[in-house]
N, C-alpha and C positions, 0 to 999 in steps of 0.2 A: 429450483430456486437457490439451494446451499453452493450448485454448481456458478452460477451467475457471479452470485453474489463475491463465492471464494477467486472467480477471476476478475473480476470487477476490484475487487480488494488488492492483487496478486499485482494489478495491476499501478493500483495508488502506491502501495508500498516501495517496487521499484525505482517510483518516478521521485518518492523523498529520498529513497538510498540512492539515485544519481543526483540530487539537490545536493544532498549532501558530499559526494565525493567526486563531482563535477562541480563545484561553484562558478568555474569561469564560464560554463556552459547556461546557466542560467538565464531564463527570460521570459519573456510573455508569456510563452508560447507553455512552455514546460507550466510554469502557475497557472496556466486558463486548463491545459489538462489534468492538473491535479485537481483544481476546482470543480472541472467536469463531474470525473472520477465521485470525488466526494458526494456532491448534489445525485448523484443517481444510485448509491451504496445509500445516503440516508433516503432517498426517495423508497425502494426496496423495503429497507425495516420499516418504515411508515404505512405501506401497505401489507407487506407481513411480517408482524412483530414476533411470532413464533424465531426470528431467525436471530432476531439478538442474542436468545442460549449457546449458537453455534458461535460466535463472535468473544465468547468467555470459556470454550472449550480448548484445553490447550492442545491435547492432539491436531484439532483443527486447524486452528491458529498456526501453529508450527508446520505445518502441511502448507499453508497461506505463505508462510515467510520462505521455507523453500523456494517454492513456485517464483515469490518476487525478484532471491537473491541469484535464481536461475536466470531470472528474463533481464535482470539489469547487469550480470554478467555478459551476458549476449549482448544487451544493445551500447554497454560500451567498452567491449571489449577488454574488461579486467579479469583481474583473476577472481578466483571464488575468495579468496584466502581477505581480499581487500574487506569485505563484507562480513559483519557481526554473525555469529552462527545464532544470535537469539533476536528477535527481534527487540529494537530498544527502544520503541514506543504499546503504549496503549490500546486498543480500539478506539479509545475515546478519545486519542491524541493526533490518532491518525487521522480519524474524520472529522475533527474538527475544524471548522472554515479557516480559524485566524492561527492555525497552527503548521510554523517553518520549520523546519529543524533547522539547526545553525554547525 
């Protein structure tokens, strides 16, 4: 489940690290996947709440923002160097519905 959840997350994260350093790239499509993304990471803590201590772990977490800043290097072909080596949101930022980064 920590495994799911950490690429399910791994995932959301890269898609606001390309929101953000893609803006022209931006669109439905990208928001309806973050939205996905979101709605299935809180569906998960909802049925196992054990999992939100790993979500406040920062070993974790950093292990999480890796994994992100590896997979949205990959999908758009930047450098690593473009992307923050700390993550600059929350958990709570991350998954929340009405939250863009700009």
């Amino acid at each position: 489940e920590q495994r799911e959840l950490a690429s399910r997350l791994a995932f959301l994260l890269a898609y606001l690290l390309k929101w953000v350093v893609q803006p022209e790239r931006r669109g439905r499509s990208w928001e309806m996947t973050i939205q996905t993304q979101r709605k299935s990471i809180l569906r998960r803590l909802e049925k196992t709440p054990s999992l939100k201590a790993v979500l406040h772990d920062p070993d974790w977490w950093n292990d999480v923002w890796g994994d992100a800043r590896l997979l949205a290097g990959k999908e758009t072909g930047m450098a690593m160097e473009v992307f923050p080596e700390v993550c600059p949101w929350s958990p709570e930022q991350a998954t929340h519905p009405a939250f863009f980064p700009e």
